[in-house]
Backbone as numpy.savetxt, mean C-alpha at the origin, in Angstrom:
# Nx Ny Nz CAx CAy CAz Cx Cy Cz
12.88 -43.49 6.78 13.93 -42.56 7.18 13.41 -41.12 7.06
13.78 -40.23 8.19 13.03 -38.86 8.00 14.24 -38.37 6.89
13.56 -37.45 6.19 14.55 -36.84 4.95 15.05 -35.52 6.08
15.72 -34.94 5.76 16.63 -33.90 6.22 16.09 -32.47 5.29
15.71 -31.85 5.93 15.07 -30.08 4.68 16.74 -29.55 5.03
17.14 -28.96 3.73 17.86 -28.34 3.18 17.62 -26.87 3.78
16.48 -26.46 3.42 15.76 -25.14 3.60 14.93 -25.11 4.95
14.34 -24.22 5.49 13.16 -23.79 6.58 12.03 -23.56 5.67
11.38 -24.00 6.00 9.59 -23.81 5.85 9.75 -22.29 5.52
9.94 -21.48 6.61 10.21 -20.00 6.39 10.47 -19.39 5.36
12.06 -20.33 4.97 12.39 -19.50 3.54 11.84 -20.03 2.53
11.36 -21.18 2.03 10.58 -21.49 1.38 9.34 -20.59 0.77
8.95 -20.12 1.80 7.81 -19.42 1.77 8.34 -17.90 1.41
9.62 -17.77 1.79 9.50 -16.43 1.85 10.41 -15.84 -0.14
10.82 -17.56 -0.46 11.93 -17.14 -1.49 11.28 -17.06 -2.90
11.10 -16.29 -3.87 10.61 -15.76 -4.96 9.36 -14.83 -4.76
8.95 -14.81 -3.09 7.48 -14.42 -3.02 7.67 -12.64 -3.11
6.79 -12.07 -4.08 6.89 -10.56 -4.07 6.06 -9.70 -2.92
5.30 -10.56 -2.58 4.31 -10.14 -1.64 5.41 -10.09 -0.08
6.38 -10.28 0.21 6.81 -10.79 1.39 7.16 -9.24 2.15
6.90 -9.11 3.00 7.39 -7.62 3.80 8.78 -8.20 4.09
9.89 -6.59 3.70 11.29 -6.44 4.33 10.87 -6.57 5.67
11.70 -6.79 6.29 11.89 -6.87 7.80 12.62 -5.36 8.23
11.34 -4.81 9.31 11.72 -3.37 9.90 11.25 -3.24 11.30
12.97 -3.54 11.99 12.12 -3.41 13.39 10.80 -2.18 14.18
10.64 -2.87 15.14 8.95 -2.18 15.04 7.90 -2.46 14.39
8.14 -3.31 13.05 7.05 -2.62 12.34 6.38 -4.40 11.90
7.28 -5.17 11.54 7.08 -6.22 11.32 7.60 -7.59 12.21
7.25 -7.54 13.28 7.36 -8.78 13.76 7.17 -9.94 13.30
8.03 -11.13 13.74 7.30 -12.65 13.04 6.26 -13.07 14.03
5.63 -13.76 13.88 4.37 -13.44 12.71 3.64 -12.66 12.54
4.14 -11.72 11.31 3.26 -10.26 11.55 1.81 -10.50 10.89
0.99 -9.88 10.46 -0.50 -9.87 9.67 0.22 -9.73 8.15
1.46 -9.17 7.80 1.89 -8.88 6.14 2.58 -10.39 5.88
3.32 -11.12 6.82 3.29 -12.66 6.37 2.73 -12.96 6.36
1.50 -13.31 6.93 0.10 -13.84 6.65 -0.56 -13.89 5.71
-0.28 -12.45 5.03 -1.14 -12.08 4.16 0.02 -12.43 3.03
1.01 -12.37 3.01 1.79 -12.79 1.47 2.17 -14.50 1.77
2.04 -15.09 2.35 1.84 -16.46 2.84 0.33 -17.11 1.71
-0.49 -16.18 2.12 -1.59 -16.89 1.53 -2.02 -16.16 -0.19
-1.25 -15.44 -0.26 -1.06 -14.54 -1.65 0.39 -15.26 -2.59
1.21 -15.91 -2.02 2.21 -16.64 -2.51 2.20 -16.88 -4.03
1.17 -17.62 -4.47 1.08 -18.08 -6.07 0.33 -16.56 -6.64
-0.10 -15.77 -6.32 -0.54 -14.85 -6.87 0.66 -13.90 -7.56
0.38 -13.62 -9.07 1.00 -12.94 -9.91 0.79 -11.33 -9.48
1.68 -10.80 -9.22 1.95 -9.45 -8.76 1.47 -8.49 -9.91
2.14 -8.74 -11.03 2.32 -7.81 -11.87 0.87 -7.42 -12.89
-0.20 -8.04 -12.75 -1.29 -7.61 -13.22 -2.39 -6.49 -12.27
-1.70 -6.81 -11.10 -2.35 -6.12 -10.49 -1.45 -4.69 -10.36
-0.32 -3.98 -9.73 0.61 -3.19 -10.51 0.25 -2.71 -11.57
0.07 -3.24 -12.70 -0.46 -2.53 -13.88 -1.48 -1.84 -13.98
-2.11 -2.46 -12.69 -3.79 -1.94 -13.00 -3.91 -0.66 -12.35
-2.54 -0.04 -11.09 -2.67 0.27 -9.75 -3.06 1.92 -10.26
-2.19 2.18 -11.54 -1.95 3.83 -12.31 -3.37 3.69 -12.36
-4.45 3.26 -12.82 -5.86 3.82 -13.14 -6.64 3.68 -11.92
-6.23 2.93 -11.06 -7.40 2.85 -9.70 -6.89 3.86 -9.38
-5.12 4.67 -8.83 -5.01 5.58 -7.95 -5.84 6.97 -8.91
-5.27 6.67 -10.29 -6.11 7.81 -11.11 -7.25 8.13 -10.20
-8.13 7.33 -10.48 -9.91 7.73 -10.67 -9.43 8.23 -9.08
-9.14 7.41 -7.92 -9.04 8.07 -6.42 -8.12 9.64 -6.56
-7.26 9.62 -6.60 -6.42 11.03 -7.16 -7.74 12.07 -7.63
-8.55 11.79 -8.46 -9.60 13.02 -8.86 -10.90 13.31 -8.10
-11.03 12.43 -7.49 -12.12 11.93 -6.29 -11.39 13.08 -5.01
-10.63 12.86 -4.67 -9.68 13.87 -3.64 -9.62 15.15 -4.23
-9.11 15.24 -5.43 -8.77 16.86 -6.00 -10.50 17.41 -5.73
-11.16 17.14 -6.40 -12.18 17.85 -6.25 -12.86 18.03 -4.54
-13.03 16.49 -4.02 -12.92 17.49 -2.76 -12.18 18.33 -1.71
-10.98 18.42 -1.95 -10.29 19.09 -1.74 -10.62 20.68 -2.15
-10.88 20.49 -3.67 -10.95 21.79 -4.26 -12.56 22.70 -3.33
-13.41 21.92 -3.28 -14.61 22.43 -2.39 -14.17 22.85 -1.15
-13.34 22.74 -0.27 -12.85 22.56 0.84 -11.97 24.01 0.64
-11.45 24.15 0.11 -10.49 25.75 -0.06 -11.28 26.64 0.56
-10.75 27.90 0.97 -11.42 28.74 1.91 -11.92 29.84 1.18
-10.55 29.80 0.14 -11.06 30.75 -1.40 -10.03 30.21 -2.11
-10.68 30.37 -3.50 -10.05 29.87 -4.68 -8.40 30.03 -5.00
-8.07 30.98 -3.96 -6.40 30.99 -4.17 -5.83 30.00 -3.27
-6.49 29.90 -2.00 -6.22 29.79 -0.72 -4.99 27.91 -0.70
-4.35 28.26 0.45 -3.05 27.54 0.53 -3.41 25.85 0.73
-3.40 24.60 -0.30 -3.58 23.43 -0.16 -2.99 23.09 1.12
-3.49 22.67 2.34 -3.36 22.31 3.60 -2.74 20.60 3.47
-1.67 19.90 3.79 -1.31 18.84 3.57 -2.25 17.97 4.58
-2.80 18.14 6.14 -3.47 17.44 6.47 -5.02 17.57 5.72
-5.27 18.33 5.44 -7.05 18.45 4.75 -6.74 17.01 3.38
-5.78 17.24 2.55 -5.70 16.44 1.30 -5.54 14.98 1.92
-4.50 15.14 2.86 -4.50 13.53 3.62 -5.82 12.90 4.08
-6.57 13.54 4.62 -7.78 13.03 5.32 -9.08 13.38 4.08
-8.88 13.66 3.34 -9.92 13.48 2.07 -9.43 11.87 1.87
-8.11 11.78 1.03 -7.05 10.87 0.60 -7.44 9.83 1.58
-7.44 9.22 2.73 -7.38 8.26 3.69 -8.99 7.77 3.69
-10.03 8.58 3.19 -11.13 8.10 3.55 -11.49 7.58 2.57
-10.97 7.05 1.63 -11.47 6.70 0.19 -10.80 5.10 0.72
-10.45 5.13 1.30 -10.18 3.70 2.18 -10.70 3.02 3.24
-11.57 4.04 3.60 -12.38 3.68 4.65 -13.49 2.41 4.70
-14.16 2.52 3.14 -14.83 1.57 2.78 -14.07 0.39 2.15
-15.33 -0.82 2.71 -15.06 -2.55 2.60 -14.66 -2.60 0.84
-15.23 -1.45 0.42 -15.59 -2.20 -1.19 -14.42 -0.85 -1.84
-13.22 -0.56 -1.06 -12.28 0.20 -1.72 -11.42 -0.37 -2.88
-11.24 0.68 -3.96 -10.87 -0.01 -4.86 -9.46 -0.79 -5.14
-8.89 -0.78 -4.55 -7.21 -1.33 -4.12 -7.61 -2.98 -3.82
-8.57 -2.62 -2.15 -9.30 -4.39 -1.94 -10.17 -4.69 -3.20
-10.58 -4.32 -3.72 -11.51 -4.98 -4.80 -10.33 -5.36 -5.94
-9.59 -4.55 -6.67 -8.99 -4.83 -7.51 -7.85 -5.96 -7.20
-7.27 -6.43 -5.99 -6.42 -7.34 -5.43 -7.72 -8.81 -5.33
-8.66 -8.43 -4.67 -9.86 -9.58 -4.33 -9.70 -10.56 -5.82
-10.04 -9.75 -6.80 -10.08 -10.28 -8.25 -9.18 -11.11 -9.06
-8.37 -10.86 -8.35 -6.83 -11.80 -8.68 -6.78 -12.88 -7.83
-7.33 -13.33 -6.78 -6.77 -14.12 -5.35 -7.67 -15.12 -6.24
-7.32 -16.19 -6.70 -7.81 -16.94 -7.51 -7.26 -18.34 -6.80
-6.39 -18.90 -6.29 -5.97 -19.72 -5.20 -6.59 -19.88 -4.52
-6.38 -21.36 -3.74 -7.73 -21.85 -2.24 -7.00 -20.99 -1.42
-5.36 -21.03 -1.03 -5.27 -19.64 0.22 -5.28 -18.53 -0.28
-5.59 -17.64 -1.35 -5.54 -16.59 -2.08 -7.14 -16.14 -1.45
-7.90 -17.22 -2.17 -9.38 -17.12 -1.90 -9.48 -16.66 -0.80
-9.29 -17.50 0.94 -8.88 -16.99 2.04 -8.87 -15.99 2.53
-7.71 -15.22 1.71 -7.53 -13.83 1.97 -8.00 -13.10 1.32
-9.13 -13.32 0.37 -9.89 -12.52 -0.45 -11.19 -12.55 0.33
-11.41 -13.87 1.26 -12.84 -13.74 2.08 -12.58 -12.87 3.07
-11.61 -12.41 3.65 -10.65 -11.86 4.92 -11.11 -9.89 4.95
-11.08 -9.75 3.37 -11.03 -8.41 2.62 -11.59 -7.24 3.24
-13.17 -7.67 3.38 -13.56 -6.60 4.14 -13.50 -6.22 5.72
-12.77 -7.11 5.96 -11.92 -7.17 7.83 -10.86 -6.52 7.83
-10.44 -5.85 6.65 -8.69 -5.94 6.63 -8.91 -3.82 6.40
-7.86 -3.39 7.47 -7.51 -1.97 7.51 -7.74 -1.93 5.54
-8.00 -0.58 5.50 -7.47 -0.64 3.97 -6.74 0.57 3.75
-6.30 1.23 4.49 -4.82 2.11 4.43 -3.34 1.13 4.58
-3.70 0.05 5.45 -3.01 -0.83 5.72 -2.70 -1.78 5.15
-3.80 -2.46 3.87 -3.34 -3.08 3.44 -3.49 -2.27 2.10
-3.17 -1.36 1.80 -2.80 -0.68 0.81 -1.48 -0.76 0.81
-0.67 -0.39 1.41 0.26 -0.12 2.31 0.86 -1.59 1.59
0.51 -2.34 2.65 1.02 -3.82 1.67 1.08 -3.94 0.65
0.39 -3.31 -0.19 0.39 -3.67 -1.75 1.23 -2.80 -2.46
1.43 -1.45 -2.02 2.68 -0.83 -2.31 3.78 -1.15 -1.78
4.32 -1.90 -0.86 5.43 -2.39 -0.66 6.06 -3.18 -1.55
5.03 -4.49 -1.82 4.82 -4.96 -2.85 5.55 -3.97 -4.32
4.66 -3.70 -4.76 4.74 -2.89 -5.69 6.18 -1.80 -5.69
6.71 -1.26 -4.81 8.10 -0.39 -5.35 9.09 -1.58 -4.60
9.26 -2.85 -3.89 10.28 -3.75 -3.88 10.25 -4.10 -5.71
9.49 -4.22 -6.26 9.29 -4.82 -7.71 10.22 -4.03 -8.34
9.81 -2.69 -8.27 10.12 -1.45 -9.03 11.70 -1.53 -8.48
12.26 -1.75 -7.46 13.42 -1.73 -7.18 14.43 -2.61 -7.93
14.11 -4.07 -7.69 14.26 -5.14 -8.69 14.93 -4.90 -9.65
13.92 -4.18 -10.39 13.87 -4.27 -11.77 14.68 -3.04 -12.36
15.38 -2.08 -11.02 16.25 -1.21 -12.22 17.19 -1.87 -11.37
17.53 -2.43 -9.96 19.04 -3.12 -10.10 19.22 -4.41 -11.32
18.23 -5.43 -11.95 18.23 -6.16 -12.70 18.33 -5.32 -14.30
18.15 -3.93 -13.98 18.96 -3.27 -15.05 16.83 -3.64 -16.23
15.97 -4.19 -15.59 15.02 -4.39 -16.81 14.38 -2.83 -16.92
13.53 -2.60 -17.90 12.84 -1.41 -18.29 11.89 -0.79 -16.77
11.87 0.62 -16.48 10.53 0.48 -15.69 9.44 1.39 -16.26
8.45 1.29 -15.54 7.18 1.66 -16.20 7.64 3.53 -16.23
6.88 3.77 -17.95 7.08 5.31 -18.02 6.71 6.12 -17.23
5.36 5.80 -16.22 4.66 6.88 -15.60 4.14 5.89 -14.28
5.47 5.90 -13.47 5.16 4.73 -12.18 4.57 5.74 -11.26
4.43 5.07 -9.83 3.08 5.86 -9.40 4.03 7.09 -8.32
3.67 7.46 -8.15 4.39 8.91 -7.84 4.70 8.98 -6.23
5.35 7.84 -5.56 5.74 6.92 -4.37 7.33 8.25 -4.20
7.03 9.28 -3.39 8.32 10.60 -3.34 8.96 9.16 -2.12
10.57 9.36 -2.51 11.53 8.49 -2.02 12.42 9.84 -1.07
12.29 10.72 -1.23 13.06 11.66 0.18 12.10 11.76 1.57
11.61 11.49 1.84 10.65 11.09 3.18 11.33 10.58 4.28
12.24 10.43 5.27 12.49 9.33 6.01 11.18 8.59 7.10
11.91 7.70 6.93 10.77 6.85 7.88 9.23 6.90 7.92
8.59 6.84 6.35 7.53 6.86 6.25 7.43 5.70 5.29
6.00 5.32 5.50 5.35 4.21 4.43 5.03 4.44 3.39
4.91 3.36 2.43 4.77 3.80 1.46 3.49 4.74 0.96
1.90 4.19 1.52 1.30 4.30 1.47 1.38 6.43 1.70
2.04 6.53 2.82 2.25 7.66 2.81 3.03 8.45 1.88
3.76 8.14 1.16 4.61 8.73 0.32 3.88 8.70 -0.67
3.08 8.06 -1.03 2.67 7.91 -2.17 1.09 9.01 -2.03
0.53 9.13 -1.05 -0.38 9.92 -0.47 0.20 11.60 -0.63
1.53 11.60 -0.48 2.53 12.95 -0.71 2.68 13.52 -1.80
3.00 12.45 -2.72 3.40 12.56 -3.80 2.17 13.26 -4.59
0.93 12.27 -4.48 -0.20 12.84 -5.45 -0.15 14.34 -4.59
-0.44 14.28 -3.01 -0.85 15.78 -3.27 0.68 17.10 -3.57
1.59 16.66 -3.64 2.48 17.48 -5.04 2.27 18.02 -5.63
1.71 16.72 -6.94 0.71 16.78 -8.04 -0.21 18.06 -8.27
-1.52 17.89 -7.21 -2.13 18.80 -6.83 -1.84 20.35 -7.09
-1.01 20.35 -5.86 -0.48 21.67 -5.65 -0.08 22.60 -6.72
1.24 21.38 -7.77 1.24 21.54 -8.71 0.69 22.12 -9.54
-0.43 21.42 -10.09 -1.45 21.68 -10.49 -2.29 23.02 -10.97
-2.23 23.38 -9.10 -3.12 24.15 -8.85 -2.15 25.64 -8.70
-0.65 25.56 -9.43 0.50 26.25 -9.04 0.06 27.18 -7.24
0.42 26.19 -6.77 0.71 26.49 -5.51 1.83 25.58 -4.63
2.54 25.89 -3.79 3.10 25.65 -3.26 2.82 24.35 -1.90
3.52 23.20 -2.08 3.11 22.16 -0.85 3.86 22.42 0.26
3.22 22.37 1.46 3.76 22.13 2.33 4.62 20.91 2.58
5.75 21.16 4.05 6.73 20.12 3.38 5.95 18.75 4.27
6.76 17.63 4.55 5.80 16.84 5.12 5.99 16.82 6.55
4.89 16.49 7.22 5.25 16.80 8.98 5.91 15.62 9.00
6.16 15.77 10.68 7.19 14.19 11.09 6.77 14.17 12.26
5.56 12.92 12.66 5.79 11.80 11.62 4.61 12.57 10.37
4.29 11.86 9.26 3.79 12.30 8.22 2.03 12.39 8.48
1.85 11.27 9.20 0.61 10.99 9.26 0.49 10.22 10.56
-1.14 10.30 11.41 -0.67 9.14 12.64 -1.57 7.85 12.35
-0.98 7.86 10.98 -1.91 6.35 10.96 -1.08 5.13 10.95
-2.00 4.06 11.82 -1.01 2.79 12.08 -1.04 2.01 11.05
0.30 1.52 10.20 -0.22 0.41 9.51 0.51 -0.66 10.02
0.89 -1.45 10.82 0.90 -2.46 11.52 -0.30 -3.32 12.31
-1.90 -2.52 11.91 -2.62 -2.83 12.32 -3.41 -4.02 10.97
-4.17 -4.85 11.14 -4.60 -5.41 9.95 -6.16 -4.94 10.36
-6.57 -4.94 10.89 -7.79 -4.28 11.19 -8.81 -4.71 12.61
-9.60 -4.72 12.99 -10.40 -4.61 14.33 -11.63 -5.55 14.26
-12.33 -6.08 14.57 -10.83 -6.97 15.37 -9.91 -8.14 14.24
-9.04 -8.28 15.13 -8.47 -8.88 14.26 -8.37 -10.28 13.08
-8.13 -9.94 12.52 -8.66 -11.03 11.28 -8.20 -12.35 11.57
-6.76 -12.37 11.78 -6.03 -13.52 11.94 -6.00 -14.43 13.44
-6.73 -13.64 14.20 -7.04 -14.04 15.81 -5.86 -14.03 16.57
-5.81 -13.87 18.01 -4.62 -13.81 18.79 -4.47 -12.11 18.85
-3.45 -12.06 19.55 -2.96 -10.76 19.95 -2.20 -10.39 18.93
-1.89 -10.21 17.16 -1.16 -9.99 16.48 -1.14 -8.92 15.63
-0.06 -7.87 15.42 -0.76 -6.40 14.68 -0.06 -6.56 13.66
């Protein structure tokens, strides 16, 4: 006798998983490259990697300030929001960025593994991007579940409309910066940045026509 599923394959897959992208038209179609990728990330524990995320963006955060700081025209001179972005974006450029490396290390699963062989194919603004989604759905969670959140979470500015995280969080540090450097940020353009993250990378990892 065929048994009868209660559930869809779909939700199955999609129910306790932290990795799963909200659904935003435009941005995530079924089957997008971010189901794919939290499909085969499923058994993977979120929260060690999160923990780890404050010291990787650290060390990248000072990697940018300084070149940034070389880049000034003179030592007073006005922090430019595209110059910090495009310092900021190229520290992603490489296979062996530390976001993919520090996620690679965890994929400890046969489909985890998968998508850990996948790594250096995969955008890595983009799937950064994924991993902060990841990462502030958690953070969301956990103050409607009323639990503790981290003292010094990563600095993801929430007044932005219609930007990614990856970008907000790209905003936020250069704030920081500016901060810093008591100067004044510019506010953010719109759109913020023209980078695609609906792309998983070139060609494509998962095969077919799918972004």
């Amino acid at each position: 006798m065929t048994q009868t599923l209660t559930t869809s394959l779909w939700a199955e897959l999609e129910a306790g998983n932290m990795w799963w992208p909200s659904y935003k038209p435009g941005r995530d179609p079924v089957l997008s490259w971010r189901h794919a990728a939290a499909i085969l990330m499923r058994d993977i524990d979120p929260q060690p990697i999160f923990a780890a995320l404050q010291a990787v963006f650290g060390e990248m955060y000072d990697l940018t300030a300084d070149e940034v700081c070389d880049q000034l025209p003179v030592p007073d001179g006005q922090v430019l929001w595209p110059v910090w972005l495009e310092s900021w974006v190229s520290h992603f450029d490489h296979w062996h960025d530390p976001v993919r490396q520090l996620v690679e290390q965890h994929c400890t699963t046969p489909d985890a593994r998968v998508m850990a062989g996948m790594m250096t194919r995969l955008d890595g603004a983009a799937f950064c991007d994924f991993v902060l989604h990841a990462y502030e759905r958690a953070i969301i969670l956990r103050s409607i579940g009323g639990a503790p959140i981290d003292d010094d979470p990563l600095p993801i500015v929430q007044t932005i409309a219609n930007a990614a995280p990856f970008e907000r969080l790209s905003y936020g540090f250069y704030q920081r910066f500016c901060a810093e450097l008591n100067r004044e940020a510019e506010p953010p353009a719109t759109p913020i940045s023209g980078l695609d993250f609906d792309r998983a990378g070139n060609p494509n990892i998962f095969g077919g026509d799918v972004t």
